[in-house]
C-alpha positions as CSV (number, residue, x, y, z in Angstrom):
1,X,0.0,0.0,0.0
2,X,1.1,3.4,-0.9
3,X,0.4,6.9,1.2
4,X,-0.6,9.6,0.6
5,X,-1.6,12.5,2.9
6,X,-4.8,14.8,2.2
7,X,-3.6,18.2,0.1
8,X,-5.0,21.0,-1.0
9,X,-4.3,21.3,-4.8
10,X,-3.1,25.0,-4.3
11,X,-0.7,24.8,-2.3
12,X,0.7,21.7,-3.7
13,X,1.7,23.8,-6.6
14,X,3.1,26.7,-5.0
15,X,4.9,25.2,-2.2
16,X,5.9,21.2,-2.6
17,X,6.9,22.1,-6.7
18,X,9.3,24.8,-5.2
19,X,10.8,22.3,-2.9
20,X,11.0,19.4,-5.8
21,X,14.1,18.8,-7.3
22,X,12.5,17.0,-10.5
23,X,10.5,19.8,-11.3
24,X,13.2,22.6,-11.8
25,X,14.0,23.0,-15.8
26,X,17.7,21.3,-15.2
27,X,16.2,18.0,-14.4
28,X,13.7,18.1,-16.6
29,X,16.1,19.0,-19.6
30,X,18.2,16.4,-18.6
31,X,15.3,13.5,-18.6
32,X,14.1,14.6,-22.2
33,X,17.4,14.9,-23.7
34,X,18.1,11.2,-22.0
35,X,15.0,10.0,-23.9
36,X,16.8,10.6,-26.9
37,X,18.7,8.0,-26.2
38,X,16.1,5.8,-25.0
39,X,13.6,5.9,-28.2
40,X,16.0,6.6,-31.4
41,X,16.1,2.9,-32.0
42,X,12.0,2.2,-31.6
43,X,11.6,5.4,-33.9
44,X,14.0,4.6,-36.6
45,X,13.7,0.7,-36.4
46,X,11.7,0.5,-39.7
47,X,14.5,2.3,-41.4
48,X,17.4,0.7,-39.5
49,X,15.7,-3.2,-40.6
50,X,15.3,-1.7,-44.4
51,X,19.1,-0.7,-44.1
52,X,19.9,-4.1,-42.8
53,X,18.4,-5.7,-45.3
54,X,20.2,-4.2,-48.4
55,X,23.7,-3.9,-46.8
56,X,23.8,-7.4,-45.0
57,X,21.1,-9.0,-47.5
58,X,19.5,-10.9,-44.5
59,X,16.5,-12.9,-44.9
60,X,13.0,-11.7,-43.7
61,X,13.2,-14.3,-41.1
62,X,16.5,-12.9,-40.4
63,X,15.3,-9.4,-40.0
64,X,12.5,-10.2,-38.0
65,X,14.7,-11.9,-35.4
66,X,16.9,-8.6,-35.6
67,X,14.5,-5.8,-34.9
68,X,13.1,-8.6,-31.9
69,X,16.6,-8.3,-30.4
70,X,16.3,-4.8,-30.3
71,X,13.2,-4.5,-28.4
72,X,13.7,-7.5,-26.9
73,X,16.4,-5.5,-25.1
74,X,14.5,-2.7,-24.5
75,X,11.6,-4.9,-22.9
76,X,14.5,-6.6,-20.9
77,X,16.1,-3.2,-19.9
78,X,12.9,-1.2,-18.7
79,X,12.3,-4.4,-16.2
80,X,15.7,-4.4,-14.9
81,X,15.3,0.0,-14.4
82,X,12.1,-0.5,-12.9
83,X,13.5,-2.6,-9.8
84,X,16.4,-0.8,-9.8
85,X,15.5,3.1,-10.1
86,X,14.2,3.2,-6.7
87,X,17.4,1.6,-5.4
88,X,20.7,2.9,-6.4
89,X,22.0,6.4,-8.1
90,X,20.0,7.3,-11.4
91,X,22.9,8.7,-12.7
92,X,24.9,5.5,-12.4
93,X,21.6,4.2,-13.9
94,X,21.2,5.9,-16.9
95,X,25.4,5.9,-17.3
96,X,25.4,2.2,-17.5
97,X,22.1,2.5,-20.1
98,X,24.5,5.2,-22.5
99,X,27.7,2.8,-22.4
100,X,25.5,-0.2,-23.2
101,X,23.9,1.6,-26.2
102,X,27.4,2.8,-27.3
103,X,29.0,-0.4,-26.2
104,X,26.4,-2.4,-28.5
105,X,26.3,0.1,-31.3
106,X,29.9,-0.2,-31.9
107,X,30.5,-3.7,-32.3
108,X,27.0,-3.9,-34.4
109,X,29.1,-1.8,-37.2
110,X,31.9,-4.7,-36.5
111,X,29.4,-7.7,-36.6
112,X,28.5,-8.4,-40.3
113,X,27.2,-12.2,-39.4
114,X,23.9,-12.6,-37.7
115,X,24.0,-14.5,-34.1
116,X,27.0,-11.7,-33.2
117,X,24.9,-9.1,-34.5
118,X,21.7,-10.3,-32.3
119,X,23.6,-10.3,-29.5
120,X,24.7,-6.7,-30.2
121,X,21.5,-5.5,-30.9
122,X,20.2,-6.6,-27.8
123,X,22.9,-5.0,-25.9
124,X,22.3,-1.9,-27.5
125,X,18.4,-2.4,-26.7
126,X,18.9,-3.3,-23.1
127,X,20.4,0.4,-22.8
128,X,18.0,1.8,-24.7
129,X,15.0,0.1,-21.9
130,X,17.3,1.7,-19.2
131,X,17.5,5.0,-20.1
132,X,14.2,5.5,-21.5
133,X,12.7,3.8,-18.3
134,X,15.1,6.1,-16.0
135,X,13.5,9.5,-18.4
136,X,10.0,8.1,-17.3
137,X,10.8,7.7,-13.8
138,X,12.4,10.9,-13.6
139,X,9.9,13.0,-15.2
140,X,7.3,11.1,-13.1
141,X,9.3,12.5,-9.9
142,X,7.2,16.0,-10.8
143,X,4.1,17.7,-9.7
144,X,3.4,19.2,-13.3
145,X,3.9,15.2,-14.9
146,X,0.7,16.6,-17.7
147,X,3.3,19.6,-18.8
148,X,6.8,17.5,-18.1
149,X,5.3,14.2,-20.0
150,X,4.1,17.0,-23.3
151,X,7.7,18.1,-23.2
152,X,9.0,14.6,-23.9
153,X,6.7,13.2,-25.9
154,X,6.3,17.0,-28.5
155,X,10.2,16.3,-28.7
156,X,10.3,12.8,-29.4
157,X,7.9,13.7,-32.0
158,X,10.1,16.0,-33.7
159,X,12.7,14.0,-33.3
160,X,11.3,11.6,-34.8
161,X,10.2,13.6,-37.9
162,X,13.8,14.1,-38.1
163,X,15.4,10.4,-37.8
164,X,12.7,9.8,-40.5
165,X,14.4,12.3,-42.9
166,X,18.1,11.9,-41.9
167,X,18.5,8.4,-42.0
168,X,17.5,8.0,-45.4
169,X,20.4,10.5,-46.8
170,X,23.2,8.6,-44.1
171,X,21.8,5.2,-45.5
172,X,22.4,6.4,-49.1
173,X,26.0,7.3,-47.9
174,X,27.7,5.1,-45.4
175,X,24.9,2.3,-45.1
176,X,23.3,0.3,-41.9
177,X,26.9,1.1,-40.5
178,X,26.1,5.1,-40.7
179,X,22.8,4.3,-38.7
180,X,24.8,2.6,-36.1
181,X,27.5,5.2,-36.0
182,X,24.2,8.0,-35.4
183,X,23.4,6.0,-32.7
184,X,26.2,6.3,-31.2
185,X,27.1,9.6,-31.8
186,X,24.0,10.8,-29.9
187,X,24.6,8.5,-26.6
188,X,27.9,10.2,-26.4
189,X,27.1,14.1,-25.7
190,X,24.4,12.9,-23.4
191,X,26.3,12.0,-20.9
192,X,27.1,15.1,-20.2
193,X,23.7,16.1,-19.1
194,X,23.7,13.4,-16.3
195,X,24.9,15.7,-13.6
196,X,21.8,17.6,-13.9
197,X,19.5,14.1,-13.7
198,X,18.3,13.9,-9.7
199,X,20.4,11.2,-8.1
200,X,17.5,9.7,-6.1
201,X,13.7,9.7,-5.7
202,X,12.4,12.7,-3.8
203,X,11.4,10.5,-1.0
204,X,12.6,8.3,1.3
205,X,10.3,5.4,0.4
206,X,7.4,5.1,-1.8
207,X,5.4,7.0,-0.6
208,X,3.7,10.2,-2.3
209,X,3.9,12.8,0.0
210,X,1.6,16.3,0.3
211,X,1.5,18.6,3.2
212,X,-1.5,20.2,4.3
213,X,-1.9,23.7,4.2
214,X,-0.3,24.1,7.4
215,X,2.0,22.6,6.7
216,X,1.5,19.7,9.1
217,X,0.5,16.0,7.7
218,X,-3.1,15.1,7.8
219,X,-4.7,11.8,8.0
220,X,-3.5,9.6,5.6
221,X,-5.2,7.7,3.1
222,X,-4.3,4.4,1.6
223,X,-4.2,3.5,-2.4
224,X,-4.4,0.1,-3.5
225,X,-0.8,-1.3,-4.9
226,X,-3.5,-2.8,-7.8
227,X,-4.0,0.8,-9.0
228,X,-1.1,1.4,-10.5
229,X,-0.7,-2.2,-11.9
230,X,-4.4,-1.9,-13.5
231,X,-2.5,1.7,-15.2
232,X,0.1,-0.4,-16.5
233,X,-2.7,-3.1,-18.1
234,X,-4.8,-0.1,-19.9
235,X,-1.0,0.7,-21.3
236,X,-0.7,-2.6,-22.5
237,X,-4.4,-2.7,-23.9
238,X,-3.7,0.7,-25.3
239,X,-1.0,0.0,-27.3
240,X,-2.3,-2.9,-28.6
241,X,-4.5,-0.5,-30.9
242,X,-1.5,1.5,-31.4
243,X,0.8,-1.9,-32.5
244,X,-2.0,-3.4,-34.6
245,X,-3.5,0.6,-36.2
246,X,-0.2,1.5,-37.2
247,X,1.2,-1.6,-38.8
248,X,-2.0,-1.9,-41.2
249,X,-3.6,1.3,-42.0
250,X,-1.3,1.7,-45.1
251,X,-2.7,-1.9,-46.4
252,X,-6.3,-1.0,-44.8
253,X,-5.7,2.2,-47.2
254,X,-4.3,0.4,-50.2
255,X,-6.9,-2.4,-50.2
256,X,-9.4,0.2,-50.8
257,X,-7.8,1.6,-53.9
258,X,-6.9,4.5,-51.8
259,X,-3.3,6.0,-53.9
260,X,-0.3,5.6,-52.2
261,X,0.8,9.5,-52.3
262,X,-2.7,10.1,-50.8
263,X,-2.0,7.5,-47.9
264,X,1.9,8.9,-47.8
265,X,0.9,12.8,-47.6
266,X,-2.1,11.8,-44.9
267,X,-0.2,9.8,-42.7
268,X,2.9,12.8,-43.5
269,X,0.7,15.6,-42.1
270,X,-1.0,13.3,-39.3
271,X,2.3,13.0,-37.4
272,X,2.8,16.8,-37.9
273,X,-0.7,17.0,-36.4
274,X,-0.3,15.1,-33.4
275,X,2.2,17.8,-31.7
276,X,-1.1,19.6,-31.2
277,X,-2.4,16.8,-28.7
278,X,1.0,17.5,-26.7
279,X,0.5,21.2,-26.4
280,X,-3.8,21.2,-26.0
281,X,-3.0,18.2,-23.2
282,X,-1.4,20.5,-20.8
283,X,-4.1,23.3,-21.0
284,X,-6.5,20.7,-20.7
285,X,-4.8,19.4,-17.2
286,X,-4.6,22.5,-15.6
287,X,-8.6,22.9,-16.5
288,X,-10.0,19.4,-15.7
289,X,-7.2,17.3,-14.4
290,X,-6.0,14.3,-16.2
291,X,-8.5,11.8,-15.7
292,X,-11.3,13.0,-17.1
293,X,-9.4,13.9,-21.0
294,X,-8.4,10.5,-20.9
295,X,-11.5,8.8,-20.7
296,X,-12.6,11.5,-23.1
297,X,-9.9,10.7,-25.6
298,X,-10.2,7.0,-25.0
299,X,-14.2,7.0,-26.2
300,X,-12.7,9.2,-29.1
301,X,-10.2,6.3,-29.9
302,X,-12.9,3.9,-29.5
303,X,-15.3,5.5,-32.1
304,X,-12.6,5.9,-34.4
305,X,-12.4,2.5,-35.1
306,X,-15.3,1.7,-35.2
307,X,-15.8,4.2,-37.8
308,X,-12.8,2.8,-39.7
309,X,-14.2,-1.5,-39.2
310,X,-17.6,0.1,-40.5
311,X,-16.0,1.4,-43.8
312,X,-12.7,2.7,-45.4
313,X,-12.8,5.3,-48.1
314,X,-11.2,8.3,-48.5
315,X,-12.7,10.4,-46.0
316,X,-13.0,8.0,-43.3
317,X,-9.1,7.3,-43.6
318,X,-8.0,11.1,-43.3
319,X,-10.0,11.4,-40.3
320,X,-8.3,8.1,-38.7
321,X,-5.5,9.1,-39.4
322,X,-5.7,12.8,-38.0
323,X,-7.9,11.4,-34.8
324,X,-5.4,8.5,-34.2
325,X,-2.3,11.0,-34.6
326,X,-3.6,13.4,-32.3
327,X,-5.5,11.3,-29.6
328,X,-2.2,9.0,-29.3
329,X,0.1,11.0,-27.7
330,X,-2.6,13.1,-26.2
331,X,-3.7,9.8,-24.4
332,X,0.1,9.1,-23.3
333,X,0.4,11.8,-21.5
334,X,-2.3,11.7,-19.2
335,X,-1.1,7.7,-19.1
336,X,2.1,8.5,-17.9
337,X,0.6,11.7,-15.8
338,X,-2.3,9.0,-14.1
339,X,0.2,7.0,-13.0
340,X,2.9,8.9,-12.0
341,X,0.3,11.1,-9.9
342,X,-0.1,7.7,-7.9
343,X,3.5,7.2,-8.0
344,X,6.0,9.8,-7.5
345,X,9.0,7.1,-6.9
346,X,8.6,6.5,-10.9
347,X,9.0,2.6,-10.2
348,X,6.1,2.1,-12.4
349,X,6.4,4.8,-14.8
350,X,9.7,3.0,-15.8
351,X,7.6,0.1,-16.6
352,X,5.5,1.6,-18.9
353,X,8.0,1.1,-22.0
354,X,7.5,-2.3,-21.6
355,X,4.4,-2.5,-21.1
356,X,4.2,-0.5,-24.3
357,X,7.2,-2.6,-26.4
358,X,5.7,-6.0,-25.6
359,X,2.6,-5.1,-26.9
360,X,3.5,-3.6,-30.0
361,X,5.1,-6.6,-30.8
362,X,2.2,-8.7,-29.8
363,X,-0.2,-6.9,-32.0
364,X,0.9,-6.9,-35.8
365,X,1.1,-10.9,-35.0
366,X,-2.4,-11.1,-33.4
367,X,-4.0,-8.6,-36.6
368,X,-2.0,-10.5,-38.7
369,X,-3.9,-13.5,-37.6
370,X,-7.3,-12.1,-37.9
371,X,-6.0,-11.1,-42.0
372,X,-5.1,-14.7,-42.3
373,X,-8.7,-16.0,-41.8
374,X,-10.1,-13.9,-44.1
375,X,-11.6,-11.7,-41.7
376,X,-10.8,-8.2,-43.3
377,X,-9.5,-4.9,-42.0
378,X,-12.7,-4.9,-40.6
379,X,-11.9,-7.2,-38.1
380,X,-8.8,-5.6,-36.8
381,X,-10.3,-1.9,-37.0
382,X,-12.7,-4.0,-34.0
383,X,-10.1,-5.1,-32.0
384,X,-8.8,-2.0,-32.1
385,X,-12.0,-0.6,-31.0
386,X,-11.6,-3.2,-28.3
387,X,-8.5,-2.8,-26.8
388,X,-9.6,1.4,-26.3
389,X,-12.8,0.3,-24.8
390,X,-10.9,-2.1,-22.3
391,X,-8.6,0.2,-21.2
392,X,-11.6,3.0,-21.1
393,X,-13.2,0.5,-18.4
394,X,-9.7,0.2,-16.5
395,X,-9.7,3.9,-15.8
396,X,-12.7,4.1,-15.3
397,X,-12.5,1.7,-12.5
398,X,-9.4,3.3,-11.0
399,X,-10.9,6.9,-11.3
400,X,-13.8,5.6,-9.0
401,X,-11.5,4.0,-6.7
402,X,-9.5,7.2,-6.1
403,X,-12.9,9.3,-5.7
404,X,-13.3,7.4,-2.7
405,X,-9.6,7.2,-1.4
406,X,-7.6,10.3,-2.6
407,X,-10.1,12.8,-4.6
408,X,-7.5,15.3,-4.8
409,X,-5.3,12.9,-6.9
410,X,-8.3,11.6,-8.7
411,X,-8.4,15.1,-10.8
412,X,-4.8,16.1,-10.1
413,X,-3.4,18.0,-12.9
């Protein structure tokens, strides 16, 4: 069981944010810019297997183990952070994530063969788990998680948006070796940034604590360890939607007779789009908390699918693609803003690229399944629709449950 003392929201904000080391703009800079380090792979890993394929020629088998190894790692990393970032000094932490992705990077641009180059991918993807996991926990460490979670996630966006146009132009020049080289390259400068990371969680133990207006603690009130485990579980049936959308609504397109520059410049100006959602979620938090825009968006999520399993056509697949581009990273930050309001200590929030890279995997293979029965786009536009409405009902549930134990984290912003 976790504690947490009654607050008023007030002075919660002008008094325990003053006092918070993972709120001042050092720490926070320093848990984005670790990110970097943390996501590059995931971003760029359709590009980096596409690279891989023409300058090693490796099978499709082949490059399907490959990119597994890589987030394979990562899953493997954000476990290990999550029991650990509590424990011992972040800094070390996310030190020993950086040399691991250098460390694997480097002897992927010596490992031509493909058991060594597994191995080295996973290495690489193990410190990619730790450092992304020890961003998450750190960022979760703040009273403001709605505004600290839109500063990650509008920069991983543009970031991403820029892996997607640099890579092709270092593939063209040095090949898959170039990619590995980038890699690098960025984990190197970032380890200058870790003396600004905080060395420890806030508190003592993990526990959440608020003072009362005078200062003095009041009663406190007990949340259920499940709570935070069901947050992690709607993550999990979240990004089963995300895994299974993304990896077929180019062929959901194309199956329609939908041109492929149409679907290109739609799905182009959708992830341009979606930086909105990180900049309208933070207005939206200080205005109505976090819980209540995510069980907005998640209806939103759930109706777009359904719309899409109902028919495809031009006009049905812009809106998709703007509503999914937009309510996605909307909906991750009041994810990562729910749950880090229940836990300050961030040993969940590091969990929650796991949570996300196993079921990204899971889901192209389970939509893939659905295709291979002849049940149509249709079908996985409903499991879609599925996976939003289950992890609708999981907030829902823990919303209620903190109504009745801690109100004032209930609509915390």
């Amino acid at each position: 069981m976790q504690s947490i003392s009654k607050a008023n929201n007030e002075h919660r904000d002008n008094s325990s944010r003053n006092n918070n080391v993972f709120d001042q703009p050092a720490a926070i800079f320093a848990a984005v810019v670790l990110g970097f380090a943390g996501t590059g792979v995931a971003m760029g890993l359709p590009l980096l297997v596409g690279s891989m394929a023409e300058s090693l020629g490796f099978s499709n088998q082949q490059l399907g183990w490959l990119a597994s190894s890589d987030m394979g790692g990562l899953f493997v990393g954000s476990v290990l952070t999550s029991f650990l970032v509590t424990r011992i000094n972040r800094r070390f932490l996310a030190a020993a994530g950086l040399f691991l992705v250098i460390l694997g990077n480097f002897i992927s641009t010596q490992s031509p063969d493909l058991l060594p180059l597994m191995l080295s991918r996973f290495c690489a993807g193990i410190g990619a788990g730790v450092c992304y996991s020890t961003c998450t926990a750190s960022l979760a460490g703040s009273h403001n998680s709605a505004r600290t979670f839109s500063i990650l996630l509008f920069v991983l966006v543009v970031m991403n948006a820029f892996i997607f146009y640099i890579f092709p132009i270092i593939d063209g020049k040095w090949g898959v070796n170039g990619l590995f080289i980038f890699y690098l390259l960025e984990a190197v400068p970032i380890l200058l940034v870790l003396p600004l990371l905080p060395r420890y969680c806030h508190e003592e133990t993990d526990e959440v604590v608020i003072e009362s207006e005078t200062g003095s603690p009041e009663t406190c009130l007990h949340i259920p360890e499940i709570l935070p485990r069901l947050c992690l579980a709607a993550v999990f049936s979240f990004y089963i939607l995300v895994g299974a959308y993304w990896a077929f609504i180019e062929r959901a397109g194309v199956a329609v007779n939908i041109s492929t520059d149409f679907i290109s410049g739609t799905l182009t100006w959708g992830q341009i789009f979606s930086i909105s959602g990180t900049v309208l979620a933070v207005w939206l938090a200080r205005r109505f908390g976090q819980s209540k825009p995510l069980l907005f968006a998640l209806m939103i999520m759930v109706l777009t699918m359904l719309i899409l399993a109902w028919r495809v056509d031009n006009i049905t697949f812009v809106f998709s693609v703007f509503s999914f581009s937009f309510f996605w990273i909307f909906i991750d930050v009041f994810q990562l803003g729910t749950l880090s309001n229940i836990d300050h200590s961030g040993r969940y929030a590091a969990l929650v690229p796991a949570c996300q890279g196993v079921a990204q995997a899971m889901a192209p293979s389970m939509a893939g399944m659905l295709l291979a029965y002849q049940l149509g786009y249709s079908a996985v536009m409903v499991m879609c629709a599925l996976a939003a409405a289950l992890a609708l009902c999981i907030y829902i549930y823990v919303y209620r449950e903190l109504l009745q134990v801690a109100p004032e984290i209930a609509d915390a912003d």
